[in-house]
C-alpha positions, 0 to 999 in steps of 0.5 A: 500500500503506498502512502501519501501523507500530506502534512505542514508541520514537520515534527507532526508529519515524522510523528504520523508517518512513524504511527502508521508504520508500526500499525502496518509496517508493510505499507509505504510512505512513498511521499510527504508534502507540505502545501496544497501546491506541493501536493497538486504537483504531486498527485497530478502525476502519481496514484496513491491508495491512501492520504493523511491529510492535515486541513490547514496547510502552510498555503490553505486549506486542503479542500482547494487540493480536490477542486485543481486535482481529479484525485479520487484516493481516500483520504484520512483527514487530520485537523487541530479543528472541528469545525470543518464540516466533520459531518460531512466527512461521516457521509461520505465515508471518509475518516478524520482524526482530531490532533494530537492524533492518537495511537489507537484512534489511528489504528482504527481509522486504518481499520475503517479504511481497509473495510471500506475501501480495500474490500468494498471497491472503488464504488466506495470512493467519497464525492470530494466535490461534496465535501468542498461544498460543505466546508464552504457552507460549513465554515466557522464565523469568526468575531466581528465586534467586541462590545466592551463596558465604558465608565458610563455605557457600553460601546462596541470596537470592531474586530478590524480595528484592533491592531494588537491585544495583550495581557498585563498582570492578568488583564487583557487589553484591545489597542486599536489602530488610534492606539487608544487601549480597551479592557476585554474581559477575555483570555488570549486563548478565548481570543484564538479561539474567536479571532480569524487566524488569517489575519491574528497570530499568536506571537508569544504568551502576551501578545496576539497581533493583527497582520496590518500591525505588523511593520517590521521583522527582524532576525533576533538571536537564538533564531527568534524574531523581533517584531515592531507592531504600529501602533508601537507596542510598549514591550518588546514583541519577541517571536520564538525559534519555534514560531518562527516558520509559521509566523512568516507563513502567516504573513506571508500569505 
């Protein structure tokens, strides 16, 4: 059985593509990618008979794979999120695993494919034109506004306003692009969680910060980042060795 597994973390792919071999040490990992690009490339000219394939991927979402590919492979979905249309994956047949994968959800994912696939035929294959469609009606809205208590009233910010939140002595802060300060009662988890990740990104444990507010980058040692937001942050904006990679990805997308 060739593999493909298609996945844009690396720790995550090596992790996958070691669980797979010890449940069926007979099978082979005959490729990885990491983009939804790379894996066009690939299986414009290769026939896999089974895909992992993580939904996020440096460059998008993995369902554009299916809308510039005729693949008809199955596929075992990967995700870090339940929001993308899961129900759908249930219809057609087709399996996802939650990260961080384990062990033996894994084995009985494999289990599933090779009863209904392996043994049932091509008949079995899922309409990947169906579950594009899903995911599209089925995508996860992101916060638009926060209302936040003035002194006397309350009054609403947008969401595109916002150039950065931040967190000091337990309390997390909005600063808009006027670089005017707004009291949240939120956790930056809870913003993750609500904020649309193509245009906010975790920078480090204080700070999550809106693409737009970005202004410069630079190299800091031990292959951190050193990050100049505007409006101008009272700290300094340090993003780690191993964000490093996905925050560049991120902006520069």
């Amino acid at each position: 059985m060739d593999i493909l597994i298609v996945e844009d973390e690396l720790h995550n792919q090596r992790l996958l593509q070691g669980m797979v071999l010890k449940i069926r040490p007979q099978w082979n990992i005959v490729h990885a990618t990491d983009s939804v690009a790379g894996s066009v490339e690939w299986l414009r000219n290769h026939t896999p008979g089974l895909i992992f394939m993580d939904v996020q991927l440096i460059d998008g979402i993995c369902f554009s794979i299916f809308e510039q590919t005729k693949t008809e492979c199955p596929v075992i979905f990967t995700t870090a999120y339940d929001n993308y249309a899961i129900q759908a994956f249930k219809v057609n047949s087709i399996d996802y695993l939650l990260k961080p994968v384990k062990e033996s959800e894994l084995e009985q994912a494999i289990s599933r494919f090779e009863k209904q696939f392996r043994f049932a035929g091509a008949s079995k294959i899922a309409d990947y034109a169906e579950i594009v469609e899903a995911i599209k009606l089925g995508e996860k809205k992101y916060r638009k506004r926060f209302l936040v208590q003035g002194t006397a009233a309350f009054y609403k910010i947008d969401v595109a306003d916002i150039g950065y939140f931040y967190t000091e002595n337990k309390i997390c802060y909005a600063v808009d692009k006027g670089n005017k300060e707004h009291i949240l009662n939120y956790t930056l988890e809870n913003l993750e969680e609500e904020l649309d990740p193509e245009m906010f990104f975790r920078a480090n444990r204080n700070t999550v910060i809106h693409v737009d507010s970005v202004n410069r980058v630079e190299d800091y040692f031990g292959g951190k980042l050193h990050v100049t937001l505007v409006p101008p942050y009272k700290a300094e904006v340090i993003v780690s060795r191993l964000k490093n990679s996905a925050f560049k990805n991120w902006l520069g997308k």
